[in-house]
C-alpha positions as CSV (number, residue, x, y, z in Angstrom):
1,X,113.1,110.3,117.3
2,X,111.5,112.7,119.7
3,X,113.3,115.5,118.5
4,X,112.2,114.2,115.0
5,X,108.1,114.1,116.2
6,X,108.6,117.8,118.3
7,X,109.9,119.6,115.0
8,X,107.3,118.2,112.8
9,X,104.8,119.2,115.3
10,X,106.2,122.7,116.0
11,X,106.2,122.9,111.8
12,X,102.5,122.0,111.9
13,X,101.2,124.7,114.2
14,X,98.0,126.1,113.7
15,X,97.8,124.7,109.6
16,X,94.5,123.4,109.1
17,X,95.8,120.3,107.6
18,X,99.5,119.8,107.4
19,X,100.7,117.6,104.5
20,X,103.7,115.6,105.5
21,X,106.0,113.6,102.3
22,X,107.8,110.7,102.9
23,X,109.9,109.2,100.8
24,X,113.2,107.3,99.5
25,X,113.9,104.0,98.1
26,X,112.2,101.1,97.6
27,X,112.8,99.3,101.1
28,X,114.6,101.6,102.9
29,X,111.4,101.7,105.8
30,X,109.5,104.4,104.7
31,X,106.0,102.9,106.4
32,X,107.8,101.8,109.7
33,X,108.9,105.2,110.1
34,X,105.8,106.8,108.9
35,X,104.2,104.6,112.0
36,X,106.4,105.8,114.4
37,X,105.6,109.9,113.5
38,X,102.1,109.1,113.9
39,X,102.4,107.0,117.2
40,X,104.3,109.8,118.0
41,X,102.0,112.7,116.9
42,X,99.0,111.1,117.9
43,X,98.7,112.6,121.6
44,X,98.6,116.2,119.9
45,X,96.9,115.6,116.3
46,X,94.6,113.7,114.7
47,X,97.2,112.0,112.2
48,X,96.3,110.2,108.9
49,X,98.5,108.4,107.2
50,X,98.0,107.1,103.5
51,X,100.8,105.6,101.5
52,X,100.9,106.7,97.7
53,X,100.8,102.8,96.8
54,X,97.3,103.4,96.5
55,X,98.4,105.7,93.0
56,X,99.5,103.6,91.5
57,X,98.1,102.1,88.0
58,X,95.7,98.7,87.9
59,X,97.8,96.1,87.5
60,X,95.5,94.9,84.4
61,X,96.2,98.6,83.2
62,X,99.9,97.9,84.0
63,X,100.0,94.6,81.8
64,X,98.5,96.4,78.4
65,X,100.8,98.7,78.3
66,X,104.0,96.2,79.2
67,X,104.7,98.7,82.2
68,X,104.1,95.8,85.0
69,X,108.1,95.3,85.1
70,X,108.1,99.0,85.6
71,X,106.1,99.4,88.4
72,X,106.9,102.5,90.4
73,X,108.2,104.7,88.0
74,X,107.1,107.4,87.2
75,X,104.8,106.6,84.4
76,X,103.2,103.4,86.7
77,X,101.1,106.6,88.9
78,X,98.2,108.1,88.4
79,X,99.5,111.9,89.5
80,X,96.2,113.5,88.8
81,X,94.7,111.6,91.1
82,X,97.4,112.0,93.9
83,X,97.3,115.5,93.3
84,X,93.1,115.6,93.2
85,X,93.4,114.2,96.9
86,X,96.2,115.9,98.7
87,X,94.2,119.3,97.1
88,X,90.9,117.7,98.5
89,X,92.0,116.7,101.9
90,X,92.8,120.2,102.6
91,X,89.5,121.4,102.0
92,X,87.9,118.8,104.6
93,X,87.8,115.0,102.8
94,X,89.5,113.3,99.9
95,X,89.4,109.8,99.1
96,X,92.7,107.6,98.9
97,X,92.9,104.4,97.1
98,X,94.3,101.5,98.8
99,X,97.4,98.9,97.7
100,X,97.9,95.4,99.3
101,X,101.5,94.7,98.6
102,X,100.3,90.6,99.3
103,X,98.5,90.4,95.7
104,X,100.8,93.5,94.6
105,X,98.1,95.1,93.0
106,X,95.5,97.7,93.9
107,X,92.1,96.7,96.3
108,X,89.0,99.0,95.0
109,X,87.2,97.7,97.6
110,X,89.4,99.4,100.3
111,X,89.3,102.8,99.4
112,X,89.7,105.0,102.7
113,X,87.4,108.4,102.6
114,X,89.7,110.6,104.9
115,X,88.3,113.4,106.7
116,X,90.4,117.0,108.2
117,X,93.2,115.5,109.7
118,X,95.6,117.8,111.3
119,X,98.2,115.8,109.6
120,X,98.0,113.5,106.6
121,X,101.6,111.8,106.6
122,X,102.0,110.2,103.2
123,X,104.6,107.9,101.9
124,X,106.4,105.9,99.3
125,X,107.4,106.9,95.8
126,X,105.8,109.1,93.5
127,X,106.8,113.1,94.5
128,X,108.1,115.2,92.3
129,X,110.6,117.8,93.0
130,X,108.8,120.1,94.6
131,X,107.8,123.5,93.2
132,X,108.7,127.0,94.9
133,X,106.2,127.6,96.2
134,X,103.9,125.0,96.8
135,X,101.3,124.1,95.2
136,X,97.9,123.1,96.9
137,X,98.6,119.5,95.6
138,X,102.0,119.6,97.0
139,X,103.0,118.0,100.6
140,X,103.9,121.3,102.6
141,X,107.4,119.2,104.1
142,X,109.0,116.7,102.1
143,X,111.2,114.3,104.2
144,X,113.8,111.8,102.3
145,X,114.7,108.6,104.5
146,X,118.3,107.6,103.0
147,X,120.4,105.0,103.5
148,X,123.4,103.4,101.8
149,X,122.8,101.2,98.7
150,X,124.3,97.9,100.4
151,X,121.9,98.6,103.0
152,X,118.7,99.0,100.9
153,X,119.6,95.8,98.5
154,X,119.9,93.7,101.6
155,X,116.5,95.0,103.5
156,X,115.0,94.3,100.0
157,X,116.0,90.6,100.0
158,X,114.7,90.3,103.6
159,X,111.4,91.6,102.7
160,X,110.9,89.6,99.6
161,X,111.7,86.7,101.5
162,X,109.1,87.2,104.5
163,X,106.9,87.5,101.8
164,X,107.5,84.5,99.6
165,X,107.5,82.9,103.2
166,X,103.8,84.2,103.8
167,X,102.6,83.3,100.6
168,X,103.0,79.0,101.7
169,X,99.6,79.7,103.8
170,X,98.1,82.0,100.9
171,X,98.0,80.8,97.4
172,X,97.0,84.0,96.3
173,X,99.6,86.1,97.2
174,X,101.8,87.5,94.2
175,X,104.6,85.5,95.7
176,X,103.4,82.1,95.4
177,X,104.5,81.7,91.8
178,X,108.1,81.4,93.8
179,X,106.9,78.9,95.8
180,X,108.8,76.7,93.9
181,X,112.3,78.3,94.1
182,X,114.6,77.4,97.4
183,X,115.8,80.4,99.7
184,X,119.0,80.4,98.5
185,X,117.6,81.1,94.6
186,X,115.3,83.0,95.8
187,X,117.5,85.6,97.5
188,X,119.5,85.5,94.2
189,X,116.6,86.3,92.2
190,X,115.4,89.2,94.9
191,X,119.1,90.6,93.9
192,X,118.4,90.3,90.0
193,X,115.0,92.3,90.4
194,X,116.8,94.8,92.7
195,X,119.2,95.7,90.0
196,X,117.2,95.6,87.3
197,X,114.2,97.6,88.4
198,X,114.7,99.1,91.7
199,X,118.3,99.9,91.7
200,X,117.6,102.3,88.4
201,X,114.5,103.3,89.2
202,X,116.1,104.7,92.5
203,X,119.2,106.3,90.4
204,X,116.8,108.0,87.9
205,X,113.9,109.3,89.8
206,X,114.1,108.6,93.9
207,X,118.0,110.4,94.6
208,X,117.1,113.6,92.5
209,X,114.5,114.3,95.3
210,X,117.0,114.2,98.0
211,X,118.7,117.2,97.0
212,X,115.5,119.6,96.9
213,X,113.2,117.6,100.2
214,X,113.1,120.0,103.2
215,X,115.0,117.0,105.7
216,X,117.3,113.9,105.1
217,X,117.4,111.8,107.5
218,X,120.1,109.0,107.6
219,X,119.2,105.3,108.6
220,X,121.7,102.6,109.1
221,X,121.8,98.9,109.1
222,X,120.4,98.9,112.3
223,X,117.5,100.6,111.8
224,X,119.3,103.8,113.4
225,X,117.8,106.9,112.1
226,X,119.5,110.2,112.3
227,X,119.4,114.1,110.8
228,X,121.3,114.7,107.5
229,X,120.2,117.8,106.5
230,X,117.2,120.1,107.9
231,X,116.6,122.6,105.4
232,X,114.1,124.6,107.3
233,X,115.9,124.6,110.6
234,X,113.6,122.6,112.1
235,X,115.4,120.3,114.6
């Protein structure tokens, strides 16, 4: 991980604001990581970090247009706006929206103004293949945190269960309306969403990226992350 922090520093330089992408699949630890480069950058940069949940549609917006099944595809984000703040954060501030994944649903009232970082590290879903070159609204390196599908499907479970576990002291978390269901069918069902969203959503639009983002790194079931592919010759 050192060696991880040190490139993406040495890659930063003297950038006024460096814009950092991270993304990959649904679960596969894209904020925990995304923690642990700013931990780690933090000694030698003033480091923001924003996750592109905050793009994504209303869910009242969602539900008119019967998308709410579809959330995190593609057409669930509002890329104008992503692309309106990464521009504006490089000129000094930008506002970013902010996502609370208890209610599942976007909280207005949260909104984070954020002001000439040295970094902005931003992740989830949302990028695009990137263009060549980059564009102003463009993250200036893309990093893709992989890991096998076994793996992600079981992280996934785990998470939706720690959830639905939270939501018995907070009725108005989106996961109380499984409050009802015991672990056991509740895991099952966590594996039927998985498929039927997540899994294709990840097949159609997350893998693609993998192929064109400037590092891959690998993590296992452990939590182990290591370098797949450094396309810049950073590490």
């Amino acid at each position: 991980m050192d060696e991880l922090i040190a490139g993406i520093a040495g890659f930063a330089g003297d950038a006024e604001c460096l814009v950092l992408g991270l993304t990959g699949s649904v679960a596969s630890g894209k904020s925990t990581l995304a923690r642990k480069f700013a931990d780690g950058l933090a000694a030698e940069a003033h480091v923001e970090t924003v996750s592109t949940d905050g793009f994504l549609r209303p869910n009242a917006y969602l539900n008119e247009r019967g998308l709410l099944l579809r959330k995190g595809f593609p057409e669930t984000y509002d890329f104008d706006a992503m692309a309106t703040a990464i521009a504006g954060v490089r000129g000094g501030a930008a506002v970013f929206p902010s996502y609370s994944h208890d209610t599942f649903d976007i909280v207005p009232d949260e909104a984070r103004e954020i002001t000439s970082p040295d970094i902005l590290l931003l992740e989830g879903l949302g990028f695009r293949v990137p263009s060549v070159p980059r564009g102003a609204d463009q993250p200036d390196l893309l990093i893709y945190l992989d890991a096998t599908e076994d793996d992600l499907v079981f992280w996934y479970a785990e998470r939706f269960v720690r959830l639905w576990r939270a939501a018995a002291d907070d009725p108005t978390s989106f996961y109380a309306q499984w409050l009802h269901m015991s672990e056991d069918e509740l895991r099952a069902f966590a594996v039927q969403v998985w498929q039927n969203i997540n899994l294709p959503n990840l097949h159609e639009h997350i893998l693609p990226i993998r192929a064109h983002a400037d590092v891959v790194l690998r993590k296992d079931r452990d939590h182990n992350v290591t370098l797949a592919a450094d396309r810049l010759g950073l590490f």
